[in-house]
C-alpha positions in Angstrom: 12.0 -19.8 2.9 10.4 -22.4 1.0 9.3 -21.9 -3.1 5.7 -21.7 -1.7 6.1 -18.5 0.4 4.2 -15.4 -0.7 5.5 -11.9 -0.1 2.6 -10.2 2.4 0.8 -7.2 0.8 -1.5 -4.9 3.0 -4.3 -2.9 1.2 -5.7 0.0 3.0 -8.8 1.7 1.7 -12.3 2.6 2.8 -13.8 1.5 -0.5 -14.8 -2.0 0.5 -15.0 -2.9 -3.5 -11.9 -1.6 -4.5 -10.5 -3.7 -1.4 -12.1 -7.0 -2.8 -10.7 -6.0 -6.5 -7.3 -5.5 -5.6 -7.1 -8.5 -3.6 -8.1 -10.2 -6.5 -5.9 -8.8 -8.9 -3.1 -9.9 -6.8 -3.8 -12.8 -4.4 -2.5 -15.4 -6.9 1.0 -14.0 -6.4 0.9 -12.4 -3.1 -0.4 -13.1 0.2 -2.7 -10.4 0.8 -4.6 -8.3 3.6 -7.1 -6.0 3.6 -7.9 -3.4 5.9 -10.9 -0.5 5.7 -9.4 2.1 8.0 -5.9 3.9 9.4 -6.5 2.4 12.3 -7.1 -1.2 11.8 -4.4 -1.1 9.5 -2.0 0.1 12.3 -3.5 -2.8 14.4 -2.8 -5.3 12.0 0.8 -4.1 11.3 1.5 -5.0 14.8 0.5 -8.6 14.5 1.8 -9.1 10.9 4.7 -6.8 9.4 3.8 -6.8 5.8 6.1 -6.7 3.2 4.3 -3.6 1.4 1.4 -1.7 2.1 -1.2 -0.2 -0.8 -2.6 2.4 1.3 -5.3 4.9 0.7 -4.7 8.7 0.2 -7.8 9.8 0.9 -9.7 8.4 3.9 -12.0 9.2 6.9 -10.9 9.7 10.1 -7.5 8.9 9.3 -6.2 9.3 6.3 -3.0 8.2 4.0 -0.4 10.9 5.3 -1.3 10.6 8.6 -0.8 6.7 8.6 2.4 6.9 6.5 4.0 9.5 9.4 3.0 7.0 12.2 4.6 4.1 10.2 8.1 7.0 9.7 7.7 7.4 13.3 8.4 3.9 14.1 11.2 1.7 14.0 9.7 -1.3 13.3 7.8 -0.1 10.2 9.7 3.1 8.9 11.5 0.8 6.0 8.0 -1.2 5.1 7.1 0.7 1.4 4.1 2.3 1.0 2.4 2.8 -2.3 -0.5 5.5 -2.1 -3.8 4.8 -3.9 -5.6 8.3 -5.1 -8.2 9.0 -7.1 -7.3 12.3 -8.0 -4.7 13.0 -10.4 -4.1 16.9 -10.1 -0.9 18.1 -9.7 -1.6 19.3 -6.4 -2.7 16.2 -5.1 0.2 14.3 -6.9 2.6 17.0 -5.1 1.7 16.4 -1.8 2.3 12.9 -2.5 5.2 13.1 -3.7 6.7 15.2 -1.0 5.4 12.5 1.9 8.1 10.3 0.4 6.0 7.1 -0.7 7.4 4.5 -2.6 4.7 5.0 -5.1 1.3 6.4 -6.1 -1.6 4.2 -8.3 -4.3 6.1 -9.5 -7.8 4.4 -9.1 -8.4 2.5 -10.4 -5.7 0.4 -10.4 -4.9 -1.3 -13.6 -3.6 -4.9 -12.8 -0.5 -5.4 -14.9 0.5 -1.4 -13.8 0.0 -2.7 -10.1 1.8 -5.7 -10.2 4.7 -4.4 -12.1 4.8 -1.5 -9.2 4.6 -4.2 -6.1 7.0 -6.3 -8.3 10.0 -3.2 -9.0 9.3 -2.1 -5.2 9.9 -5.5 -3.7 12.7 -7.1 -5.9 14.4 -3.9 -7.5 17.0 -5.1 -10.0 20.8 -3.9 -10.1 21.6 -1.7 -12.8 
């Protein structure tokens, strides 16, 4: 890979702003997608494996779990990590996260530096 390549981060939410803010928070060190639904993000998996996926919890139609089980389900994508974006920080809410096996969660709104240390430990953890 040459020094110029940029790992490929997918952001899935139905919030078009918060689509357009994230991409900007992290587009000068990432290559980055955006998506505004489950299903066009499942589309454009298939054409373009990213390397990490910020993917709403809470969404219409179909929402964060549902698209995280469909990407488990499959062998090309089960090992792509998945950080969930939710604007709710109760417990319960943080639960069910947790227990769906993400790689993360960001609360909304993200705060840059948080976010990029987050994609940054995901995609080149250190050895201890």
């Amino acid at each position: 890979m040459s020094a110029r390549y940029k790992k490929h981060v997918l952001v899935v939410d139905d919030n078009i702003i918060l689509l357009r803010t994230v991409k900007d928070m992290l587009e000068d060190q990432y290559s980055v997608s955006i998506s505004t639904s489950g299903y066009q993000a499942l589309e454009m998996i298939k054409r373009k494996k990213p390397d990490i996926i910020l993917l709403d919890y809470e969404m219409p139609e179909m929402n964060g779990a549902e698209v995280l089980q469909k990407l488990h389900s499959e062998e090309e994508t089960r090992d792509i990590p998945v950080v969930f974006f939710t604007a709710s920080a109760r417990r319960e809410t943080v639960t069910m996260l947790i227990k769906l096996n993400p790689s993360g969660y960001v609360l909304k709104p993200p705060n840059k530096q948080n976010l990029l240390n987050q994609i940054e430990k995901i995609l080149n953890p250190t050895e201890e």
